[in-house]
Structure formats: structure tokens, C-alpha cells
N, C-alpha and C positions, 0 to 999 in steps of 0.2 A: 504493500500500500504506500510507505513511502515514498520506494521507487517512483512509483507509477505516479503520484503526485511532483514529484522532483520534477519528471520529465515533461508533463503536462506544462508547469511554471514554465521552464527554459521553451519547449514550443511559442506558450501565450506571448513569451517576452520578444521572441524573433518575430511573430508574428507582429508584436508592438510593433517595434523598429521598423521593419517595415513598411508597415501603412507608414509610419511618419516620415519616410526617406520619398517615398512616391506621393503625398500630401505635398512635402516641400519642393522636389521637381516639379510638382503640377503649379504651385504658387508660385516658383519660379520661372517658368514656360509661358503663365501667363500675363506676363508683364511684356509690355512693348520692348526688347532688344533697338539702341538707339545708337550703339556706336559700341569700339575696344580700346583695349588699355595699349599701346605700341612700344614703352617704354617705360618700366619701374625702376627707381633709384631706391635703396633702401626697404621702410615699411609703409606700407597703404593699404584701407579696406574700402570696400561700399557697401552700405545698407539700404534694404528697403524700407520703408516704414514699419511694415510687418512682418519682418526675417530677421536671423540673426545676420549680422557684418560676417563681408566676404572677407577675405586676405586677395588681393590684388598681385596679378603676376602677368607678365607681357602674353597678350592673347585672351586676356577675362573678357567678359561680354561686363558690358554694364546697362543698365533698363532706366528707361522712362522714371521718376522720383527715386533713383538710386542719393543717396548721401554719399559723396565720397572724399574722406579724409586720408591725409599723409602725416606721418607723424614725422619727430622731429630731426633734422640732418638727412630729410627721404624728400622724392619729388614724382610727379610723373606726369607722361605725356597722353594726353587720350584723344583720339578721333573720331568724331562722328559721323553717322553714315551718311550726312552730305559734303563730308573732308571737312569740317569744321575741327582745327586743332585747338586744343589748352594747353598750356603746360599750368602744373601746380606745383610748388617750391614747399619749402619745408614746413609744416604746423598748420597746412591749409585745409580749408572746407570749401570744396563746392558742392550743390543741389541741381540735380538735373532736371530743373520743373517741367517743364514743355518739351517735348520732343514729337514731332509729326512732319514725315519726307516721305511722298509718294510721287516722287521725280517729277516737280515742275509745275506740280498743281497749284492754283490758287491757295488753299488749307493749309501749304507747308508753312513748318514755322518752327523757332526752337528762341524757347528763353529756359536762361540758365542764373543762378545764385552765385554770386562767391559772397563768402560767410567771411571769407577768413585764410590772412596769409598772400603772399606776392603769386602772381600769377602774369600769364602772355596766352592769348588767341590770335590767331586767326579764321578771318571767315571764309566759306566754304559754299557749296552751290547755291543754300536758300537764299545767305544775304545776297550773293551775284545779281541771282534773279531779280530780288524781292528784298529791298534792304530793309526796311523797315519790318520783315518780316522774322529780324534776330534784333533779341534785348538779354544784356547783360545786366543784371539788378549786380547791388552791393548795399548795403544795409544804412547807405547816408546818400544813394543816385543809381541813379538807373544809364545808362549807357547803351542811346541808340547807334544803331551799327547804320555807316553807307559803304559800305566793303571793305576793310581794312584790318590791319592789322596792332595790336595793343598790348602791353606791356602796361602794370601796376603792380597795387597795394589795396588792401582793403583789413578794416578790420567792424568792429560792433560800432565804434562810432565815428572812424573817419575814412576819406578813402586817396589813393593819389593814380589817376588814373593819364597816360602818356601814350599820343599818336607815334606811332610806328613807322618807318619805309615801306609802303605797303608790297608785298610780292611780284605785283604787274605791275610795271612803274609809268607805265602810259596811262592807267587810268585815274581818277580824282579819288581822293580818298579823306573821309574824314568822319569822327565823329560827335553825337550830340551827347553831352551829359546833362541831366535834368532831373532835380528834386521841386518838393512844393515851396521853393524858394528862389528858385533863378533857374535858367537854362544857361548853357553853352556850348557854342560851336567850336571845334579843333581842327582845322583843317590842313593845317603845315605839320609835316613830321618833324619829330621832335619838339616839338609844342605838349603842353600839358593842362592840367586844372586839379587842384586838389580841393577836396570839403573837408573840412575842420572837423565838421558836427553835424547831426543832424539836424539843427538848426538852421543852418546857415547857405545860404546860395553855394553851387560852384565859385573857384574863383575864375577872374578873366585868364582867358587863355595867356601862358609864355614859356620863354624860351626855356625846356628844362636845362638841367646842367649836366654836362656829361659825368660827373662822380654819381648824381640819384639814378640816371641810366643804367649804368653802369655794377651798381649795387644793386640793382632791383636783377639786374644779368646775372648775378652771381650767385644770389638768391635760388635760383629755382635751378637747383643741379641735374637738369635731366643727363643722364647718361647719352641720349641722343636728342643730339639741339633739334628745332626746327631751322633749318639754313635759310634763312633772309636776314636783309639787307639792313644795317642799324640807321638811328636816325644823321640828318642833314643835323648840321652844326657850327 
């Protein structure tokens, strides 16, 4: 009787495990797949809201409201499936809010959070298309995309966000930063705007200084850069 109770327990338990291994593939299957990871430095995870955190390794898929943090002296590179790149530098948070690409439709669209930590994007088919159709939030402005590419900072209450040399150098590149207290336009690479607070307007755009460049470069150690062009100076 023993026995036969012992082994019944160890079945039930396999049996547990089970369901809950194919429960979590099915909650992970059905989440939108919106891009991968191309480069880890160090340690990074994603979360969904309702799953436990991945561990991040070159080739992870990452889904639509994934959380994804790097921890500290670690960075990574991820692309999305419109070649929209990030890179994230050490201690950072990004949120994958929005993500919808069904190649060129009206609907496409991708807004993304940085929480937290130096970060660089570039943009990818939708803004090409559709600029107005990618928005970078940061927790003191929001940062409209017209194709381009970006290099910052952000944290809970300020942020320092700097135009880039955009990749195609024949077309116009610039963006807009705007909270409930001012707007601004960036349209010279190497030009910037930081917010203080959430309080407070952008400031007027200028000329950043090649040392905050250049630290905010050094910042986010991807193992493999994105190769574009730094700013005019």
C-alpha cells in the first residue's frame, strides 16, 4: 500500500509539471512575437506581465508588453521585426508597449518605454513609411520619430535625449520631443534637448558637447555596435 501510494504521488507530481510546462508554452505562444535579442553583453531578462523573467541570450524572441531589463556592467542590442534597433547600456529598463507590422499597412505602429538607463535606436520600416507612426515615451517626454536615429539618457525624473547622423545621409532627419509643457524640434545632428523634471518644458535645442556624446557611447557596451555615422560637430 505504501508503494502503491508513493508511486501514484510521483505520477500526480509529473503529471503537475507538466500541465504547467504546456500552460506556460501556450501563454507564451500567445503573445504577439515582435522582434530578437542580436547581441547580449553581460546579464538581461524580459518579463511579461504574467510570466516569470526570461534570462536573455543572442537569439531570445521577445513579445509585445515584454519588460526588458539589463543589469549592471551588461547591455544589449535588440531588433524588431520592422529592423527597428535599440541598444540598452547598463541598469536599463525598456517596455515594449505597442508593437503591430503587417508590412506597410496603415495599422502599423510601434511605441516603446524607456524607464531607465542610456540607450540609442534607430528607426526601421514603420517610421520610413509612417513617421509618426513610432513614439518613444521616457517618463518626463515623449519623442516623436521622422526617421532617424538617437542616442540618450533617461531616468524616473529626467531625461537627455541627442539627434544622431542619421544612416541615409541624403534624407532629412529629425526629431520632436514633447511633454505637457513645451514641445521641440531637433533637426541638426548633434543637436540635443534635455528635461530636468517633469515639470518643466524641453529645453531649446543645442549644440551637445562631444564629452556627453561620447559618455553616453561608452555607456551602453554592446559587444556589437550598430555601425553608423556619429554626430556633425
Amino acid at each position: 500500500m505504501h508503494r502503491f501510494f508513493k508511486t501514484y504521488s510521483y505520477s500526480h507530481l509529473l503529471r503537475c509539471l507538466s500541465l504547467c510546462l504546456l500552460l506556460f508554452s501556450q501563454n507564451i505562444l500567445a503573445n504577439t512575437e515582435i522582434g530578437i535579442i542580436n547581441e547580449v553583453s553581460g546579464t538581461a531578462f524580459a518579463k511579461l506581465p504574467t510570466e516569470d523573467r526570461r534570462k536573455l541570450s543572442k537569439g531570445t524572441q521577445i513579445y509585445e508588453s515584454d519588460l526588458i531589463t539589463t543589469e549592471v556592467k551588461s547591455s544589449i542590442t535588440l531588433q524588431l521585426n520592422d529592423e527597428t534597433q535599440f541598444e540598452l547600456g547598463s541598469d536599463a529598463k525598456l517596455l515594449a508597449s505597442k508593437f503591430e507590422y503587417k508590412n506597410n499597412t496603415e495599422e502599423d505602429s510601434v511605441s516603446v518605454k524607456i524607464l531607465k538607463g542610456t540607450f540609442r535606436f534607430v528607426s526601421g520600416l514603420i517610421a520610413k513609411k509612417k513617421p509618426r507612426a513610432m513614439e518613444v515615451e521616457t517618463s518626463v517626454a515623449t519623442i516623436g520619430i521622422r526617421g532617424t536615429h538617437v542616442v540618450g539618457e533617461a531616468n524616473a525624473t529626467s531625461a537627455t535625449i541627442i539627434l544622431m547622423e542619421p544612416e541615409d545621409t541624403t534624407r532629412k532627419t529629425a526629431i520632436v520631443v514633447s511633454n505637457n509643457y513645451g514641445t521641440v524640434t531637433v533637426d541638426v545632428p548633434g543637436y540635443g534637448t534635455e528635461v530636468p523634471d517633469a515639470f518643466s518644458p524641453p529645453s531649446p535645442p543645442r549644440r551637445m558637447r562631444l564629452e556627453t556624446v561620447n559618455n553616453l557611447m561608452r555607456s551602453i557596451q554592446s559587444s556589437q555596435r550598430i555601425n553608423l555615422p556619429r554626430p556633425r560637430f
